[in-house]
FILO-978551 format. One line per 5 residues: number of its first residue (from 1); their letters; for each residue y, x negated, z of N, C-alpha, C. Coordinates in nm, 4 decimals, m for minus. Example, Ala and Ser with C-alpha at 12.3 -4.5 7.8 and 13.67 -1.06 7.14 Angstrom:
1) AS) m0.5690 m1.3190 0.7800 m0.4500 m1.2300 0.7800 m0.3300 m1.3200 0.7800  m0.2250 m1.2850 0.7080 m0.1060 m1.3670 0.7140 0.0030 m1.2900 0.7870;
END
This chain:
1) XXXXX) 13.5934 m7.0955 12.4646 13.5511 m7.2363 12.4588 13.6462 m7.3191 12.5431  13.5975 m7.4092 12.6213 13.6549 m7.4914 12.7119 13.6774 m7.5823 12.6579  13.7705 m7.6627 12.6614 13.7639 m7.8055 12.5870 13.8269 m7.9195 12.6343  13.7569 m7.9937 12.7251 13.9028 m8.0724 12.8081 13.8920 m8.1818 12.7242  14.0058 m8.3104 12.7264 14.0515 m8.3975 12.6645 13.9175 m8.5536 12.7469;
6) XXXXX) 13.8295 m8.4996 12.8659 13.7384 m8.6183 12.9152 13.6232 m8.5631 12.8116  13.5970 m8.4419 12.7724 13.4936 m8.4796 12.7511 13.5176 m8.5608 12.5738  13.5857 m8.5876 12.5369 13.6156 m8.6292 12.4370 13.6787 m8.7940 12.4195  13.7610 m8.8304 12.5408 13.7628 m8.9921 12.5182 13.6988 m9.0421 12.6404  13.6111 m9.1559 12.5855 13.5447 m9.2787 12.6581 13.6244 m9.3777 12.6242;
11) XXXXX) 13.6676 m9.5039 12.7757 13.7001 m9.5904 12.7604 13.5681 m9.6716 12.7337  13.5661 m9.7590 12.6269 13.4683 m9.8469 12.6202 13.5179 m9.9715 12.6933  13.5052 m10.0266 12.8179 13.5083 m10.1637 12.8539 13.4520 m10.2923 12.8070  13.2918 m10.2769 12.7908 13.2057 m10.3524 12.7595 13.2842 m10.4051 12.6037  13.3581 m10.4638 12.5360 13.4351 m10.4511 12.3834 13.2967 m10.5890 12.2953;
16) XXXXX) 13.3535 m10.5244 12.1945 13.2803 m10.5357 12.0669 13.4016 m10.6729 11.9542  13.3955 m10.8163 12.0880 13.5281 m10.8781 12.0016 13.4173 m10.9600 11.9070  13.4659 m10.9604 11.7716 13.4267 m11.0675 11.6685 13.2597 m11.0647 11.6308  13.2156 m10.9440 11.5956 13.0841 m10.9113 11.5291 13.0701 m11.0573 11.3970  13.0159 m11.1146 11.4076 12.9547 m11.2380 11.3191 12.8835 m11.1518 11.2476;
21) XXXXX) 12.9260 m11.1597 11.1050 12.8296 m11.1001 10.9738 12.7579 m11.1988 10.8898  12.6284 m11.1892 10.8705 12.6111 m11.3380 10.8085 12.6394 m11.2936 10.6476  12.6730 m11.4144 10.5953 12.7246 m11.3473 10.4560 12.6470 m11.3451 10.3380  12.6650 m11.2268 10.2697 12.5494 m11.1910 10.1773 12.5003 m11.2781 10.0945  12.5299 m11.3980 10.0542 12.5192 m11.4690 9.9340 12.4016 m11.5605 10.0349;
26) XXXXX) 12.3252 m11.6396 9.9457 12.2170 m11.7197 9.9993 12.2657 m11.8485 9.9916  12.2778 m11.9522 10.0692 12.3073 m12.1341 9.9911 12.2147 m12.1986 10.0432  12.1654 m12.2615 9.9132 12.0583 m12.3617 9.8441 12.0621 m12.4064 10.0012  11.9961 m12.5194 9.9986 11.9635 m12.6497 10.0925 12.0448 m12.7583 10.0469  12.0485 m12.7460 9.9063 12.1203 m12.9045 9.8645 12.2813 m12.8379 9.8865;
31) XXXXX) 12.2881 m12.7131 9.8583 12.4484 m12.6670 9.8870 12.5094 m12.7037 10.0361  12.4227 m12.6417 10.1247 12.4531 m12.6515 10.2424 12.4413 m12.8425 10.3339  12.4288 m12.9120 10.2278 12.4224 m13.1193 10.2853 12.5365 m13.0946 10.2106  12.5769 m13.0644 10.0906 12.7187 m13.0834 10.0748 12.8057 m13.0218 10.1367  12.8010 m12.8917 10.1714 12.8708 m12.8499 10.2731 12.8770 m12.9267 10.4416;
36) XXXXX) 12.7920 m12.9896 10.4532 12.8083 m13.1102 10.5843 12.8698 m13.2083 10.5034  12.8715 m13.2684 10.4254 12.9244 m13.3840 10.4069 13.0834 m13.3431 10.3982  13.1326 m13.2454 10.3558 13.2701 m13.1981 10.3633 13.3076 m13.1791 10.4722  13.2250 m13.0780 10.5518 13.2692 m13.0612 10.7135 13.2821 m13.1437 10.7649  13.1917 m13.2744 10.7528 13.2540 m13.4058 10.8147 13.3425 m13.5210 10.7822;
41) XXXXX) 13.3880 m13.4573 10.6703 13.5400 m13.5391 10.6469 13.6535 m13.4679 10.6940  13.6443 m13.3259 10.7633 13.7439 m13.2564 10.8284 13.7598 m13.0933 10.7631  13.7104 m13.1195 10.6507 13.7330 m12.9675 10.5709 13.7221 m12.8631 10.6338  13.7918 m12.7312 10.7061 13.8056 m12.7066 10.7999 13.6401 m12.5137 10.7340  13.7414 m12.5207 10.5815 13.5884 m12.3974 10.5232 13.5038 m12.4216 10.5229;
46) XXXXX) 13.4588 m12.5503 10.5082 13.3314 m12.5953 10.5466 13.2717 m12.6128 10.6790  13.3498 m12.6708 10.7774 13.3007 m12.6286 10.9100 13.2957 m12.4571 10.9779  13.4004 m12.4125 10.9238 13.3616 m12.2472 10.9493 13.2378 m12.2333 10.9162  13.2202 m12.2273 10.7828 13.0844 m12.1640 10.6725 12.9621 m12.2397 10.7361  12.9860 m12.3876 10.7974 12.8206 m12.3829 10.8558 12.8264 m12.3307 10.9447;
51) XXXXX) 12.9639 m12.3005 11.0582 12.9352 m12.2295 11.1756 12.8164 m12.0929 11.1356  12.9019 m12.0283 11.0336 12.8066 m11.9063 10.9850 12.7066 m11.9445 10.9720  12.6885 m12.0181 10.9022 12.4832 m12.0249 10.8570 12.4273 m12.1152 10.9944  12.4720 m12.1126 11.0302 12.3723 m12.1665 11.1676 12.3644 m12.0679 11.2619  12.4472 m12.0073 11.3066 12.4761 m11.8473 11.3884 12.3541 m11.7556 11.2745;
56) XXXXX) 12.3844 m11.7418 11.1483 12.2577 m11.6620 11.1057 12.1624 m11.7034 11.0506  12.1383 m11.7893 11.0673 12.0060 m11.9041 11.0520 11.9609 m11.9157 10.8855  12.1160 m11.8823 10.8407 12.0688 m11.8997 10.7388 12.0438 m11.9982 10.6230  11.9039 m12.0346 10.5325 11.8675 m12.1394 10.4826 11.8230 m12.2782 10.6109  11.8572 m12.2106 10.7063 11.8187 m12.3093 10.8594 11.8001 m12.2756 10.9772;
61) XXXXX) 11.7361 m12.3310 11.0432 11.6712 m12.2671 11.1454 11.8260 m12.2285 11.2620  11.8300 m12.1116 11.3036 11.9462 m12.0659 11.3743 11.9428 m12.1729 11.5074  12.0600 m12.1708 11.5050 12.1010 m12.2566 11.5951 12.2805 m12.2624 11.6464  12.3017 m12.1518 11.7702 12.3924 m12.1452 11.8251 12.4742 m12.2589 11.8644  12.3731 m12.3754 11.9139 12.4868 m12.4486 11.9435 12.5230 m12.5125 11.8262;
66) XXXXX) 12.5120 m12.5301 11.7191 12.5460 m12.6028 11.5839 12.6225 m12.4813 11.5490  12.6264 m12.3661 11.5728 12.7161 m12.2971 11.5494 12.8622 m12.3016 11.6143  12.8612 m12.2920 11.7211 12.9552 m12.3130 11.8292 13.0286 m12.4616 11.7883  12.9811 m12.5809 11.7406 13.0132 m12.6798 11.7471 13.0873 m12.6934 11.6369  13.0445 m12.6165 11.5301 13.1544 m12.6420 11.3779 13.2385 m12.5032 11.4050;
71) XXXXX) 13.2082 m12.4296 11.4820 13.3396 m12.3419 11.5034 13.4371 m12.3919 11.5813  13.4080 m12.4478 11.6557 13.4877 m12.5163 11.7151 13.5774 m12.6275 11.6887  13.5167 m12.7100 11.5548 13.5695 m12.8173 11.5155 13.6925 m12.7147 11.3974  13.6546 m12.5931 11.3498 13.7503 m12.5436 11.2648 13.8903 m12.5109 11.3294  13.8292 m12.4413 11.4853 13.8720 m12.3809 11.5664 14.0087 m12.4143 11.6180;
76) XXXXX) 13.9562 m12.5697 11.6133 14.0779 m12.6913 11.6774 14.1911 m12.7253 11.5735  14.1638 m12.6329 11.4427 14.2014 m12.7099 11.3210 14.3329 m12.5705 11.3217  14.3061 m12.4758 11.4030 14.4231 m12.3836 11.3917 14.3462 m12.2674 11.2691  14.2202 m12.2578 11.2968 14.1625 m12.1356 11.1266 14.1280 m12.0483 11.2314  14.2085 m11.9474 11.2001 14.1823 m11.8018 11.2531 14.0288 m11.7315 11.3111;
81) XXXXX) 13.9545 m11.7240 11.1478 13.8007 m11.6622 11.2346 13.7399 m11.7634 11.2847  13.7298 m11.8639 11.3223 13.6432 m11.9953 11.4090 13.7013 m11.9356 11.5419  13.8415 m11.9249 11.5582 13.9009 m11.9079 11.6648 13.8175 m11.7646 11.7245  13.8460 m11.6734 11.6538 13.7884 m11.5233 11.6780 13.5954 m11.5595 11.7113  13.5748 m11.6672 11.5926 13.4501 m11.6404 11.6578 13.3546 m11.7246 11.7307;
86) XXXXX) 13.4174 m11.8361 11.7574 13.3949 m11.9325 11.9082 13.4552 m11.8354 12.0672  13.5576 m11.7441 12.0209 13.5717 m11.6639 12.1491 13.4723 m11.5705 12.1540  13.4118 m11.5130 12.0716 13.2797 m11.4717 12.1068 13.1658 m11.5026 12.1328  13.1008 m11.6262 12.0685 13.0277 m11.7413 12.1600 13.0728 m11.7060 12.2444  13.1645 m11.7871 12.3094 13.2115 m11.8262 12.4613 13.1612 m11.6677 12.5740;
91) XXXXX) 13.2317 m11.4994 12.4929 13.2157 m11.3933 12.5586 13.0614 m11.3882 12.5935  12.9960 m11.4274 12.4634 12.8237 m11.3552 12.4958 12.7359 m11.4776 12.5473  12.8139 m11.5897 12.5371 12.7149 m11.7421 12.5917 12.6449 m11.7585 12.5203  12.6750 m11.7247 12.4115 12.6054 m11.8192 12.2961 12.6319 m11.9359 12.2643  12.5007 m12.0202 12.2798 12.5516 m12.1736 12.2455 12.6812 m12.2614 12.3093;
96) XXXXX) 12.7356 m12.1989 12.4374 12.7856 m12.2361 12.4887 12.7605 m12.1655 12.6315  12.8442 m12.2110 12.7451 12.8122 m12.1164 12.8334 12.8982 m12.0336 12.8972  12.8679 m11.9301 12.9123 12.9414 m11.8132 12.8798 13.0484 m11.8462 12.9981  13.1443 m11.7707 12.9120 13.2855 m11.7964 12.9969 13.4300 m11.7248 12.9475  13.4384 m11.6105 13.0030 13.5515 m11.5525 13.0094 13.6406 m11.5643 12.9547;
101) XXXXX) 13.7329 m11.6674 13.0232 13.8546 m11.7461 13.0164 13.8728 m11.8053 12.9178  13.7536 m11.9165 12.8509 13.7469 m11.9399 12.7594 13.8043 m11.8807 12.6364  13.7058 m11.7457 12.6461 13.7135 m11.6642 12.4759 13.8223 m11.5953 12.5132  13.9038 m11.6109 12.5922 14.0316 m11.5254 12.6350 14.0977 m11.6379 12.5586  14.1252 m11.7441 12.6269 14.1842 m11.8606 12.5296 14.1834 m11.8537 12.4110;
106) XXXXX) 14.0383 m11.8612 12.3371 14.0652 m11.8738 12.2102 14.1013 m11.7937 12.1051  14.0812 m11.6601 12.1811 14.1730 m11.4746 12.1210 14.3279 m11.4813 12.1470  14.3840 m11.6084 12.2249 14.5294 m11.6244 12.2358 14.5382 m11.6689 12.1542  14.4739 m11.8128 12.0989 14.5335 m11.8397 11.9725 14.5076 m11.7827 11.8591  14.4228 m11.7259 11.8282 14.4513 m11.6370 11.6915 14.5441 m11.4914 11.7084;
111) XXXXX) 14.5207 m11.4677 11.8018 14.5939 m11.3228 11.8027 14.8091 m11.4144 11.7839  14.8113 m11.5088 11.8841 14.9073 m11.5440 11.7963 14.9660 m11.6128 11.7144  14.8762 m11.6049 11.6106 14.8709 m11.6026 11.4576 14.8957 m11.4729 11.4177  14.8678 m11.3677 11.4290 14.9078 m11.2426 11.4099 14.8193 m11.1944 11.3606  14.6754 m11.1898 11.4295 14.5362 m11.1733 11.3598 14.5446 m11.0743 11.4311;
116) XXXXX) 14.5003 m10.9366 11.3889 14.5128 m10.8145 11.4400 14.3467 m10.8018 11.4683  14.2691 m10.8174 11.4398 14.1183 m10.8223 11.5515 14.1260 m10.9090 11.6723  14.1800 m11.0207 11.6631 14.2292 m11.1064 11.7985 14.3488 m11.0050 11.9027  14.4385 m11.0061 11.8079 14.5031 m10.9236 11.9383 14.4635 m10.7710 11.9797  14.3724 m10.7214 11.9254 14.2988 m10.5942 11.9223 14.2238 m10.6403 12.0657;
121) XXXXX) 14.1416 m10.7148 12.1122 13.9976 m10.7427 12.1687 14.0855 m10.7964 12.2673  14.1734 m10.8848 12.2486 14.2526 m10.9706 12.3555 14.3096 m10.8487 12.4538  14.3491 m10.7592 12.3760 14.4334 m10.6438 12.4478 14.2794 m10.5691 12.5405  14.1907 m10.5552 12.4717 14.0595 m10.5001 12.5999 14.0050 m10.6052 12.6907  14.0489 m10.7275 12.6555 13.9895 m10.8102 12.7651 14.1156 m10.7846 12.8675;
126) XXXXX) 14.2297 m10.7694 12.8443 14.3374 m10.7338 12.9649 14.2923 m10.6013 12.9681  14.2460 m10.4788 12.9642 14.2314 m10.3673 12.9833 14.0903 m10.3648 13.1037  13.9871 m10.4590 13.0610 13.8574 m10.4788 13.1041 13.9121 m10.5772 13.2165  14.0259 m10.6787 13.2431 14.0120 m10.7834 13.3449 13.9260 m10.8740 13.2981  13.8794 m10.9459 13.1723 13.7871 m11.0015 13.1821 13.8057 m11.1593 13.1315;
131) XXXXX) 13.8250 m11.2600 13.1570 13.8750 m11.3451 13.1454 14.0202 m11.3616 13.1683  14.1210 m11.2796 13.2234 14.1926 m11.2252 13.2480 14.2427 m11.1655 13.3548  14.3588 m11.1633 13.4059 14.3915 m11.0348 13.5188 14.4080 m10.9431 13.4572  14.3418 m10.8272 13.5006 14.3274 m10.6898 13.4472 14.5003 m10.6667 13.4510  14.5727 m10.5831 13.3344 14.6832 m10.5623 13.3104 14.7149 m10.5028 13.2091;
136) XXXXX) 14.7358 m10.3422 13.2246 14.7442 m10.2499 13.1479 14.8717 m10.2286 13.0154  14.9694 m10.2763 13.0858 15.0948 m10.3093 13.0429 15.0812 m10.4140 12.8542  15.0247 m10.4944 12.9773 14.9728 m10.6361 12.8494 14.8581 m10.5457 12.7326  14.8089 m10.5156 12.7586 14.6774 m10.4707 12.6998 14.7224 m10.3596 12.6125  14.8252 m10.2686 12.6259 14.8932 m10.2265 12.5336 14.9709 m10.2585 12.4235;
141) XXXXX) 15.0417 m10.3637 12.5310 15.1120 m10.4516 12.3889 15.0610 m10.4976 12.2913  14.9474 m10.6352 12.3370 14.8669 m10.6531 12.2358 14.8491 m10.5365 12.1402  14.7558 m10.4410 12.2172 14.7240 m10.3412 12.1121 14.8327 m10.2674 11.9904  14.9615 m10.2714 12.0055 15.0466 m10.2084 11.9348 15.0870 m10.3591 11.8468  15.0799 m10.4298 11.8546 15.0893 m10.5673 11.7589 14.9432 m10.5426 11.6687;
146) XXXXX) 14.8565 m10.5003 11.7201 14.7378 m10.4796 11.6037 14.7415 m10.3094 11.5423  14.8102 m10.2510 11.6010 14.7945 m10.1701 11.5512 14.9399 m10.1419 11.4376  15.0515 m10.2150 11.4797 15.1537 m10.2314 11.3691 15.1131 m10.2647 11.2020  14.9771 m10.3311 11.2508 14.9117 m10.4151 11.0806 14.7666 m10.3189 11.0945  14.7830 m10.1876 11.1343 14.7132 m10.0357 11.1229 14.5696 m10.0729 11.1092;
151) XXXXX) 14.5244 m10.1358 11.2557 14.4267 m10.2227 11.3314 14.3595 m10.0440 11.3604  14.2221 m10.0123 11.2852 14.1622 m9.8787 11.3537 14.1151 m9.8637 11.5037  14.0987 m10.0055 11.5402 14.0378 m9.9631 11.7059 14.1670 m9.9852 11.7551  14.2606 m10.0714 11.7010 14.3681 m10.0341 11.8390 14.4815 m9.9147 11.8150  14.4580 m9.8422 11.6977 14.5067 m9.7330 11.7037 14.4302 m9.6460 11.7581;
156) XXXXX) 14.3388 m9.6219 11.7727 14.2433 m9.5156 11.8343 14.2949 m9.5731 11.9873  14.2721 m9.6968 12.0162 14.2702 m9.7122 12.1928 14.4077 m9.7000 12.2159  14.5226 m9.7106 12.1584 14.6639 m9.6707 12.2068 14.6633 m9.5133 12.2233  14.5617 m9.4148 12.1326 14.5385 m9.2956 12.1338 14.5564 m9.2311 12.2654  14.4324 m9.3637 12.3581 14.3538 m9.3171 12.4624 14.4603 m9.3182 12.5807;
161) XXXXX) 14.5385 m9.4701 12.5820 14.6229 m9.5248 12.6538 14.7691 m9.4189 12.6505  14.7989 m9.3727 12.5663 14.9292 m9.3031 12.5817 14.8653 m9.1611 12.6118  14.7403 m9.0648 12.6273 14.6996 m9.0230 12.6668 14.6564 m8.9796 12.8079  14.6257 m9.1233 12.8605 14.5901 m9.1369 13.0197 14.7382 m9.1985 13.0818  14.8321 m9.2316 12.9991 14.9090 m9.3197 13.0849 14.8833 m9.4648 13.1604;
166) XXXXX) 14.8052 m9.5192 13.0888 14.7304 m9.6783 13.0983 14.8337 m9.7723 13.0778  14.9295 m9.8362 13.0925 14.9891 m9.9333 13.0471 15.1088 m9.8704 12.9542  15.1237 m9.8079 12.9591 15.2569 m9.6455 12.8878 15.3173 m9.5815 12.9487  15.4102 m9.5193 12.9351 15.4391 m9.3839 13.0297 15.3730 m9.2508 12.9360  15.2634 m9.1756 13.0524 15.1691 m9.0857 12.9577 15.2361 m9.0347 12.8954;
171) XXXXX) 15.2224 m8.9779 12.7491 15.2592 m8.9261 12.6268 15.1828 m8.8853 12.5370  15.1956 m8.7495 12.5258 15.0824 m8.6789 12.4603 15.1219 m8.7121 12.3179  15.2206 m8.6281 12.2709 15.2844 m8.7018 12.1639 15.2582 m8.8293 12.0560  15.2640 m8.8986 12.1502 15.2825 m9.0268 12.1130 15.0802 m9.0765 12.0702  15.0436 m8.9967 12.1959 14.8825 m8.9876 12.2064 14.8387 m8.9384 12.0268;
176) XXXXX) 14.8899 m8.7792 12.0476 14.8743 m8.7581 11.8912 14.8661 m8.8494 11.7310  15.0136 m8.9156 11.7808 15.0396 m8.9462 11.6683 14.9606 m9.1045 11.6206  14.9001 m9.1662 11.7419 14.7442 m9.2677 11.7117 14.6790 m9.2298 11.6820  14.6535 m9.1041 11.7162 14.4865 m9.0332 11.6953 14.4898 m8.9894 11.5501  14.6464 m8.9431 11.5275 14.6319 m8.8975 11.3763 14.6370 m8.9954 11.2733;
181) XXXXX) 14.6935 m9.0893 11.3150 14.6709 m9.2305 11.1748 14.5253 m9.2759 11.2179  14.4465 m9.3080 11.3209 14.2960 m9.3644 11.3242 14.2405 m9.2371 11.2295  14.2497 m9.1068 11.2509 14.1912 m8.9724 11.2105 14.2649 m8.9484 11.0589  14.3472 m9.0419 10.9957 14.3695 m9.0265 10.8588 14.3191 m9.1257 10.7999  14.2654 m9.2410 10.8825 14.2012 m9.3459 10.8223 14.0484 m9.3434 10.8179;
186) XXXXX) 14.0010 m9.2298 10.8599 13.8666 m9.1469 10.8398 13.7808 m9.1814 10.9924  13.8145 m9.1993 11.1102 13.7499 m9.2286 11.2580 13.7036 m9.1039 11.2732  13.6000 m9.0999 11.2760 13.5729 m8.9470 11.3167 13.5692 m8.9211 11.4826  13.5727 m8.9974 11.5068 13.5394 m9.0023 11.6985 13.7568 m8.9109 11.7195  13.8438 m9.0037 11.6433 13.9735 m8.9603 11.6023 13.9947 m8.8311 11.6019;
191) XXXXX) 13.9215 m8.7671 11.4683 13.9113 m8.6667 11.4316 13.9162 m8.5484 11.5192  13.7808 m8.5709 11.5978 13.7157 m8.5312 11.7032 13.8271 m8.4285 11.8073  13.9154 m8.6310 11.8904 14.0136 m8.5986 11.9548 14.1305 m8.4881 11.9186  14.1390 m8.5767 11.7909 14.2961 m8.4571 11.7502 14.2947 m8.2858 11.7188  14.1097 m8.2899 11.6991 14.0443 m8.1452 11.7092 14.1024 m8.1175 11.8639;
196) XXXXX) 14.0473 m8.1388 11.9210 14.0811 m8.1009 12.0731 14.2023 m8.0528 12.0914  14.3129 m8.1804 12.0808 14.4348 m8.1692 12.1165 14.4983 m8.0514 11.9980  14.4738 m8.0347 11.9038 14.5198 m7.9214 11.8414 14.4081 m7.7668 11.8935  14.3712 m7.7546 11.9402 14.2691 m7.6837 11.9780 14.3418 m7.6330 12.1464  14.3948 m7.7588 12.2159 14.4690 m7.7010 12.3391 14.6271 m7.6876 12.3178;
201) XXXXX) 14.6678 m7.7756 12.1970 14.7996 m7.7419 12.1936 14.8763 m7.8444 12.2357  14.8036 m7.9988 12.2483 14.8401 m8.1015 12.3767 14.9248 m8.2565 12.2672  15.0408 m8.2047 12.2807 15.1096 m8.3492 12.1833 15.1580 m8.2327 12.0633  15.1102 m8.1513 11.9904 15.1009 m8.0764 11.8753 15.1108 m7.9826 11.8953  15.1491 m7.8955 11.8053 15.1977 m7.7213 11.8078 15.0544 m7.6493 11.7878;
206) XXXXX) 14.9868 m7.5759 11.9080 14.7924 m7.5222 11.8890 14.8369 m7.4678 11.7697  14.7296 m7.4700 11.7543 14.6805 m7.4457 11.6214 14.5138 m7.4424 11.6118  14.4567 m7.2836 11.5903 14.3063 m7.3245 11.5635 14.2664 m7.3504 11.4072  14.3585 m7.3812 11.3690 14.3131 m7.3787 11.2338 14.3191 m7.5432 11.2063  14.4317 m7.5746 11.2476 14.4131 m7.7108 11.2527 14.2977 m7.7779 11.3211;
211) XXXXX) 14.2893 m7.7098 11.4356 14.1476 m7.7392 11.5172 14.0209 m7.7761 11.4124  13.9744 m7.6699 11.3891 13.8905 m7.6358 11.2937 13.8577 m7.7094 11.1731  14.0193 m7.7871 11.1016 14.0005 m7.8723 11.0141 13.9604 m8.0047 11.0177  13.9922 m8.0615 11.1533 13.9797 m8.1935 11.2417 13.8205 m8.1745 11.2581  13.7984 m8.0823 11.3143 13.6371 m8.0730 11.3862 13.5777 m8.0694 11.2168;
216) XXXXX) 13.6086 m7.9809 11.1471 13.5011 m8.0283 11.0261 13.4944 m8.1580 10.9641  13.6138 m8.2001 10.9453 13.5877 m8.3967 10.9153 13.5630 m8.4440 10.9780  13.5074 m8.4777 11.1398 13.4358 m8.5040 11.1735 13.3040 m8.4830 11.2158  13.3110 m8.3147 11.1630 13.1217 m8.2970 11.1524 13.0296 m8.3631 11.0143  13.1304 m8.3298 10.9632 13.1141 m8.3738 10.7646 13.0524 m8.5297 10.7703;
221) XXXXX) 13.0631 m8.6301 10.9366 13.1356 m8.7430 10.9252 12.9467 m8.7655 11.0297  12.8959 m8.6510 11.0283 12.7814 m8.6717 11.1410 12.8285 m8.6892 11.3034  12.9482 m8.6530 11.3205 12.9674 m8.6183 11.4511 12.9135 m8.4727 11.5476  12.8187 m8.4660 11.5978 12.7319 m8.3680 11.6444 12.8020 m8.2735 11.7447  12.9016 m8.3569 11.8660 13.0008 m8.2870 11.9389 13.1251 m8.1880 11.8156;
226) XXXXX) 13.1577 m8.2883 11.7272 13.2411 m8.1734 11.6595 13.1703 m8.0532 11.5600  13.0443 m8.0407 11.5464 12.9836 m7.9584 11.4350 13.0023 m7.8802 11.5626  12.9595 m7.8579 11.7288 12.9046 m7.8070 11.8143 13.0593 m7.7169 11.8239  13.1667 m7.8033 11.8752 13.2632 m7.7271 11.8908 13.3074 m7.6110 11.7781  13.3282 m7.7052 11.6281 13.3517 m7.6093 11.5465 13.2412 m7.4848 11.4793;
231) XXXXX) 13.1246 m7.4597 11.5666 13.0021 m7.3849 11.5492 13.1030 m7.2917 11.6392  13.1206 m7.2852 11.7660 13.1669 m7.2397 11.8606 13.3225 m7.1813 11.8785  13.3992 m7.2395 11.7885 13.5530 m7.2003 11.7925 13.6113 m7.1195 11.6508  13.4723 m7.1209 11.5457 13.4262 m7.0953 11.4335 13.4075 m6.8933 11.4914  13.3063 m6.8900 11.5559 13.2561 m6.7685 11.6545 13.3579 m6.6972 11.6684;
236) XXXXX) 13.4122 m6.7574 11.7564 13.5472 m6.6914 11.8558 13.6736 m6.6610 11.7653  13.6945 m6.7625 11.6625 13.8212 m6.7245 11.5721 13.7952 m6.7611 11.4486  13.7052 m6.6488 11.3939 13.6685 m6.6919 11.2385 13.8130 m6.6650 11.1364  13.8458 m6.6199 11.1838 14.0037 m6.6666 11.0468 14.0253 m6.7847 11.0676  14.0188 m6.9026 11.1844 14.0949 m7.0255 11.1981 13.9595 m7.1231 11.0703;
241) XX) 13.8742 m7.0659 11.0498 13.7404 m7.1161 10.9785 13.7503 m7.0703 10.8273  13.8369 m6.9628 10.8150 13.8347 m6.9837 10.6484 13.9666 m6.9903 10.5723;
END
């Protein structure tokens, strides 16, 4: 079995900053005029919370830019997710128009706040160049400030980065030892990797048995590449399998 370390990490560029969840609970109509009448005396949860229900239209007809506009008014107020999620407006042009720089801006100020999804995303917009000068260096850092407060995507992407030598001096090692806290915090994509790298021996002492154990928590996990490998390395060294 062949197993190189590409076919196993993808850089994702395209990043995934500040997924808006609308929140499970329903509010009345008469809840949500009192919730404006607060937002407009300055209350900063109340301008978040309609940002939300207008972004998910909920109890009202959706409406981005009424979203954008009380995130923004929270935003200015120094509250963390307005910040996180007016920079995503700004990334996808929602209700505003789309702009880079912008949601780069407003992932500076929460990330320093020490919001570890802000400096997570901030660190791929320097990885991606995207509102930003592309800068590998930076894009690490960030990432190890989110991953100090054991941030799962930026431990997995420091995985990748001390791996390729992105903004690091390459280090397998060091590669390992991300992959194994994302891969103890149940990532199966993690898993996957540290299958590999124990599988070639790369950062870690080979081991197919270790191999074998990695690839089954992440088959267990519906990962189809690791059921495939450990179908296959299972074959070749069935003692490392029981």
């Amino acid at each position: 079995m062949n197993i190189t370390m590409h076919q196993w990490i993808v850089i994702v560029v395209i990043i995934s900053i500040a997924t808006l969840f609308a929140p499970a609970i329903v509010f009345p109509a008469h809840h949500i005029n009192e919730l404006k009448s607060y937002a407009e005396q300055g209350d900063v949860y109340s301008q978040y919370n309609l940002g939300v229900i207008y972004y998910g239209g909920i109890e009202v007809t959706r409406d981005y830019k009424e979203a954008a506009r009380w995130f923004r008014k929270a935003a200015e107020q120094g509250y963390i997710d307005a910040q996180v999620s007016l920079s995503a407006l700004f990334y996808r042009g929602e209700g505003v128009i789309q702009d880079n720089k912008k949601a780069a801006s407003w992932l500076r100020k929460a990330a320093d706040q020490n919001d570890p999804e802000a400096q997570y995303n901030l660190g791929m917009l320097y990885y991606g160049g995207k509102g930003v000068p592309q800068d590998f260096k930076k894009a690490a850092d960030w990432l190890k400030k989110a991953a100090l407060q054991n941030d799962l995507d930026a431990l997995f992407g420091l995985g990748i980065m001390y791996h390729e030598g992105e903004g690091v001096s390459q280090d397998f090692k060091q590669s390992a030892h991300y992959f194994r806290k994302a891969a103890n915090k149940g990532d199966a994509d993690a898993q996957s990797v540290l299958g590999a790298m124990y599988y070639e021996g790369l950062g870690v002492t080979q081991s197919y048995r270790e191999a074998a154990s990695w690839f089954k928590k992440a088959a267990l996990q519906g990962n189809l590449e690791s059921q495939r490998y450990l179908d296959t390395l299972c074959a070749e060294k069935p003692d490392a399998c029981r």
